[in-house]
Short mmCIF file of the C-alpha atoms (twelve columns), coordinates in Angstrom:
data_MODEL
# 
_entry.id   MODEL 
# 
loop_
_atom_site.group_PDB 
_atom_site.id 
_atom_site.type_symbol 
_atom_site.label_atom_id 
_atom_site.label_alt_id 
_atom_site.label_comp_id 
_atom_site.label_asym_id 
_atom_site.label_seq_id 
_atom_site.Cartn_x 
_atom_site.Cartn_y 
_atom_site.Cartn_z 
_atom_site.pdbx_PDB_model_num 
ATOM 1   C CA . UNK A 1   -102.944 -51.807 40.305 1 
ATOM 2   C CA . UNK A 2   -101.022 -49.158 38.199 1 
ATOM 3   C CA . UNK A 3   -97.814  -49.168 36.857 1 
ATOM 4   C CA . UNK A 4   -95.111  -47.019 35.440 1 
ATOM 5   C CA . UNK A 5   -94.402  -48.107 32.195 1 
ATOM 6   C CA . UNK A 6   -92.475  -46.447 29.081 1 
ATOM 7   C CA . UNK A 7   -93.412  -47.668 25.595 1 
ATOM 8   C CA . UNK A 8   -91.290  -47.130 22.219 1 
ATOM 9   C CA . UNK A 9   -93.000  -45.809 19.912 1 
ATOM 10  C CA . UNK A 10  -92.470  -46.669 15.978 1 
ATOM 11  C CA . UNK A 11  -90.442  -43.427 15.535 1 
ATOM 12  C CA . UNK A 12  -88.313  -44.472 18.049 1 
ATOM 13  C CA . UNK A 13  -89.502  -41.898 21.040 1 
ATOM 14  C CA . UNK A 14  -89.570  -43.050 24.487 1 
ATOM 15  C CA . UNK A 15  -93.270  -42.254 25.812 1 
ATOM 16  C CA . UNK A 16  -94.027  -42.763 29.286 1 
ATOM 17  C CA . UNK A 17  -97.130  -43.808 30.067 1 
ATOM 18  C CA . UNK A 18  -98.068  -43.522 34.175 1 
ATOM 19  C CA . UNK A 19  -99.991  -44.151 35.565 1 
ATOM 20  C CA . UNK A 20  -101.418 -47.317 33.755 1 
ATOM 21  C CA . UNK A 21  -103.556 -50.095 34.638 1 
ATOM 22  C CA . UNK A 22  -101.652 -53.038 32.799 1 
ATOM 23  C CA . UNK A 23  -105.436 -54.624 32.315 1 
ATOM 24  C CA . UNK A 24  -106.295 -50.908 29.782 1 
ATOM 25  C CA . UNK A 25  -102.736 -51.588 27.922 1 
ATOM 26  C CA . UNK A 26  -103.227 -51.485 24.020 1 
ATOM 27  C CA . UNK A 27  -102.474 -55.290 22.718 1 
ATOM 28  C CA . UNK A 28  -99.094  -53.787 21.130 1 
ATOM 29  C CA . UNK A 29  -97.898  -52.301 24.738 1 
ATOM 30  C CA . UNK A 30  -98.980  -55.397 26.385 1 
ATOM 31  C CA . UNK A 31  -96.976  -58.001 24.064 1 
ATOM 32  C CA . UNK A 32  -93.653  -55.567 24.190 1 
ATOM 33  C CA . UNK A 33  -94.090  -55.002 27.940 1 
ATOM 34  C CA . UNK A 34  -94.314  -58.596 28.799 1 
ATOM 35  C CA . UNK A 35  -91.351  -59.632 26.577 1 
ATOM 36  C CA . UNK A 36  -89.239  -56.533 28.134 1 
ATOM 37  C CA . UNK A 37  -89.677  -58.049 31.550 1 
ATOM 38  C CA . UNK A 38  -89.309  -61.545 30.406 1 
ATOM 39  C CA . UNK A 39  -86.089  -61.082 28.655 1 
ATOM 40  C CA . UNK A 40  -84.801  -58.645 31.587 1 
ATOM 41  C CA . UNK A 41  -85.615  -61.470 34.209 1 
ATOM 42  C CA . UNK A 42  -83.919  -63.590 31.981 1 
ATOM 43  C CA . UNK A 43  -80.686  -62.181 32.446 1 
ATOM 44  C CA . UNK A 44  -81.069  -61.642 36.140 1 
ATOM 45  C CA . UNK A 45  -81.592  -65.014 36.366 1 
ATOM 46  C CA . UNK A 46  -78.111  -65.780 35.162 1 
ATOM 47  C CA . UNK A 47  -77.236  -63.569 38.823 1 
ATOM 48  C CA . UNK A 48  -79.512  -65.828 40.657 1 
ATOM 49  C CA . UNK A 49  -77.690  -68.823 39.939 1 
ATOM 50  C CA . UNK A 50  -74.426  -67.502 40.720 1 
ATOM 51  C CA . UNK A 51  -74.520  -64.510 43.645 1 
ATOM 52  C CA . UNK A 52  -78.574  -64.455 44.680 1 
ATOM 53  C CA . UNK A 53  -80.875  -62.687 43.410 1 
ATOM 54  C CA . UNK A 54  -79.721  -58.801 42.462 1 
ATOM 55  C CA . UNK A 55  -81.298  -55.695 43.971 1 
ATOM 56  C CA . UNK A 56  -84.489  -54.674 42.438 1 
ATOM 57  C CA . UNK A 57  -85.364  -58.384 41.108 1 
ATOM 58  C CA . UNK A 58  -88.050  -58.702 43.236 1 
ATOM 59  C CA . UNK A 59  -90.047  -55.579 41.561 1 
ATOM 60  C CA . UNK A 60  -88.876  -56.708 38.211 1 
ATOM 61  C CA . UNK A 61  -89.946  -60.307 38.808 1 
ATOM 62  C CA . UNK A 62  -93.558  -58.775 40.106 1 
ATOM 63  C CA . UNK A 63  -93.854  -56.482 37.114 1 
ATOM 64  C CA . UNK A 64  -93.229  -59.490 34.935 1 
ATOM 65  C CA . UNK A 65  -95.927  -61.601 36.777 1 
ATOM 66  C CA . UNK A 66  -98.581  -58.643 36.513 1 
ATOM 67  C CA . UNK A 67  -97.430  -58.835 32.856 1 
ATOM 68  C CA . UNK A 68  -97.753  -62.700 32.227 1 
ATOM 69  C CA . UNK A 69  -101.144 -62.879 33.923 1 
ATOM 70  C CA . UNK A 70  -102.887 -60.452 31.586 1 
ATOM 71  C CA . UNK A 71  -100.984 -61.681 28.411 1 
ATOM 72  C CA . UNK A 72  -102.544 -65.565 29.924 1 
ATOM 73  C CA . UNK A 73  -105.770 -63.104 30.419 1 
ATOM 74  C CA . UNK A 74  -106.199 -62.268 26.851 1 
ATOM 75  C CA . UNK A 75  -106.059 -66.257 25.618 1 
ATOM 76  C CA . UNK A 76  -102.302 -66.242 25.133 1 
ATOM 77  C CA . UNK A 77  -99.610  -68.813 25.737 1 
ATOM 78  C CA . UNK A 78  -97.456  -67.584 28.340 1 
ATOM 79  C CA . UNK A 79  -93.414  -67.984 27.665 1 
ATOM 80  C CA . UNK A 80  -91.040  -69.737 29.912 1 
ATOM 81  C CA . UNK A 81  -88.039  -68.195 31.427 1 
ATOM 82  C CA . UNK A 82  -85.917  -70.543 29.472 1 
ATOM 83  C CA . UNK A 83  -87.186  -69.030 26.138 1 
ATOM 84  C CA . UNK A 84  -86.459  -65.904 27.461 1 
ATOM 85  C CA . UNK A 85  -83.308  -66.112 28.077 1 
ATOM 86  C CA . UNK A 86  -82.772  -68.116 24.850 1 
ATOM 87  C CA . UNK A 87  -83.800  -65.080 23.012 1 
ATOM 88  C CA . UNK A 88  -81.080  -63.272 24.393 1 
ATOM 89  C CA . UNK A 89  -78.471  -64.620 22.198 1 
ATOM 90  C CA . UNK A 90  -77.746  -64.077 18.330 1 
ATOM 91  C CA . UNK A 91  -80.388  -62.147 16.321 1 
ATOM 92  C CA . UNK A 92  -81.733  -65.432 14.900 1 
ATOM 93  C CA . UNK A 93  -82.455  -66.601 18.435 1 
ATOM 94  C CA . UNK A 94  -84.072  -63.763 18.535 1 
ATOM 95  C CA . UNK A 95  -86.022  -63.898 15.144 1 
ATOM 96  C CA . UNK A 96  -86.656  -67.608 16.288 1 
ATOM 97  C CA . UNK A 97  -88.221  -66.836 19.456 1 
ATOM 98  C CA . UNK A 98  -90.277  -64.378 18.025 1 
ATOM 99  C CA . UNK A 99  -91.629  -66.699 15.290 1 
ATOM 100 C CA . UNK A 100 -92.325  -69.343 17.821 1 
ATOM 101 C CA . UNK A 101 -92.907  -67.954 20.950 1 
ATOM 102 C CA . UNK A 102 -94.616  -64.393 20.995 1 
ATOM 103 C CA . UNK A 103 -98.399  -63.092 20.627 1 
ATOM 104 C CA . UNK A 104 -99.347  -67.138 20.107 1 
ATOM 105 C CA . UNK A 105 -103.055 -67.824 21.218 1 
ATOM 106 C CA . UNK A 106 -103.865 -70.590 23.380 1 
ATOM 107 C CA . UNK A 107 -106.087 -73.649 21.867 1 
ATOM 108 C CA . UNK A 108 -109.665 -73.830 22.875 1 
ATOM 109 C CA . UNK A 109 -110.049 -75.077 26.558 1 
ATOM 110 C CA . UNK A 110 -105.914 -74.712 26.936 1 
ATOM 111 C CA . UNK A 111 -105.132 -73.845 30.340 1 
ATOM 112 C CA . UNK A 112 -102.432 -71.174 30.757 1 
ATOM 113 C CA . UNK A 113 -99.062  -71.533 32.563 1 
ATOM 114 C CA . UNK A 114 -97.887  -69.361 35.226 1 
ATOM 115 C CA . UNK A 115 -94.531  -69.274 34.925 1 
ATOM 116 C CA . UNK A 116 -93.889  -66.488 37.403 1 
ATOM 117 C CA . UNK A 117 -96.319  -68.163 39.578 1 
ATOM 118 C CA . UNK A 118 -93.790  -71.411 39.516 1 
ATOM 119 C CA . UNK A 119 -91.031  -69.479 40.520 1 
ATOM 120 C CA . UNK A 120 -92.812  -67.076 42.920 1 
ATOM 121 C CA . UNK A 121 -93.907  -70.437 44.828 1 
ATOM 122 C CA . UNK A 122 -90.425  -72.046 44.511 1 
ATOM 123 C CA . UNK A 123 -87.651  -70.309 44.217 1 
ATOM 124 C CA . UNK A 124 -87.920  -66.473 45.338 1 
ATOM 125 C CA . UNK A 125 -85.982  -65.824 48.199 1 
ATOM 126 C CA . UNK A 126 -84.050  -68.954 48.112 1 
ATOM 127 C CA . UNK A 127 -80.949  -69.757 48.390 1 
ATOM 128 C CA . UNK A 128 -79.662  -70.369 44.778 1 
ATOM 129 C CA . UNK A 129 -77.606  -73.839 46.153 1 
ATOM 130 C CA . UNK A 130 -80.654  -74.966 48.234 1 
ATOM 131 C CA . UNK A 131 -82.939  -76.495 46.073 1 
ATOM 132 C CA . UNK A 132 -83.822  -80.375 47.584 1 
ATOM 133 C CA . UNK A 133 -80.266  -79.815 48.337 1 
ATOM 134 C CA . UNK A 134 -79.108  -79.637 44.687 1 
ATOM 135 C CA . UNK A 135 -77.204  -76.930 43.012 1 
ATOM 136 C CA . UNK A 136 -80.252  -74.648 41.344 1 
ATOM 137 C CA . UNK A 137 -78.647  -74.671 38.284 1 
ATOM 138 C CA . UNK A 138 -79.460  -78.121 37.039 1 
ATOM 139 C CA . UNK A 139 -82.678  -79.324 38.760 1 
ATOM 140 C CA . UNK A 140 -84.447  -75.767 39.837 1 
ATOM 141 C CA . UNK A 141 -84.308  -74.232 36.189 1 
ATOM 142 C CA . UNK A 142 -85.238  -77.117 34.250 1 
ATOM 143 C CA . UNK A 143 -88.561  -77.407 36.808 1 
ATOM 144 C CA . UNK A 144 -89.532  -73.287 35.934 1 
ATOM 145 C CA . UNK A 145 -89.339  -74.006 32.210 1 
# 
């Protein structure tokens, strides 16, 4: 599967890259990809839980996916949606979730988690207030983190 992907370089130069197989991504690419498309379904998730889901989630939310299963791919731990969206807020939230969250290996034998895979499976498409007929926004997020 190839994508269209830009990458920032270290001088600060937008470089596309296209077509790409996500699988050949450099490590670097990979890990700033992946937290791109975590972080910007992170903030569309704010949408889903109060208008639906906005136009052009669902080829975000698959980009993300592609993203999360070759991070999981190369042995590491995959981040929840909740972490991404904490790392939205002040620069130490930020600095935190990059300390604790990003480019962290997975322990011998440690299964990844699929958090795109969770959602994919139980939310997409829904209706954000039909969730076991409870508002999404307590019981629906809590089970994706």
């Amino acid at each position: 599967m190839f994508e269209i992907l830009e990458a920032v370089l270290p001088t600060g130069l937008v470089r596309r890259i296209l077509p790409v197989r996500i699988e050949n991504l450099p490590e670097t690419v990979l890990i700033q990809k992946y937290i791109e498309a975590g972080k910007s379904i992170g903030v569309d998730l704010f949408d889903v839980v109060a208008a639906g889901e906005p136009i052009g989630f669902e080829e975000k939310f698959n980009l993300w996916a592609k993203l999360e299963r070759e991070y999981a791919r190369r042995g590491y731990k995959t981040i929840g949606t909740f972490m991404f969206i904490s790392a939205l807020g002040s620069d130490a939230a930020c600095d935190l979730f990059t300390d604790k969250c990003v480019g962290k290996k997975r322990n011998a034998g440690e299964k990844p988690v699929f958090h795109a895979e969770i959602y994919r499976n139980n939310f997409l498409g829904r209706d954000p207030l039909d969730y076991d007929g409870q508002p999404y926004t307590e019981k629906a997020i809590l089970a994706i983190i």
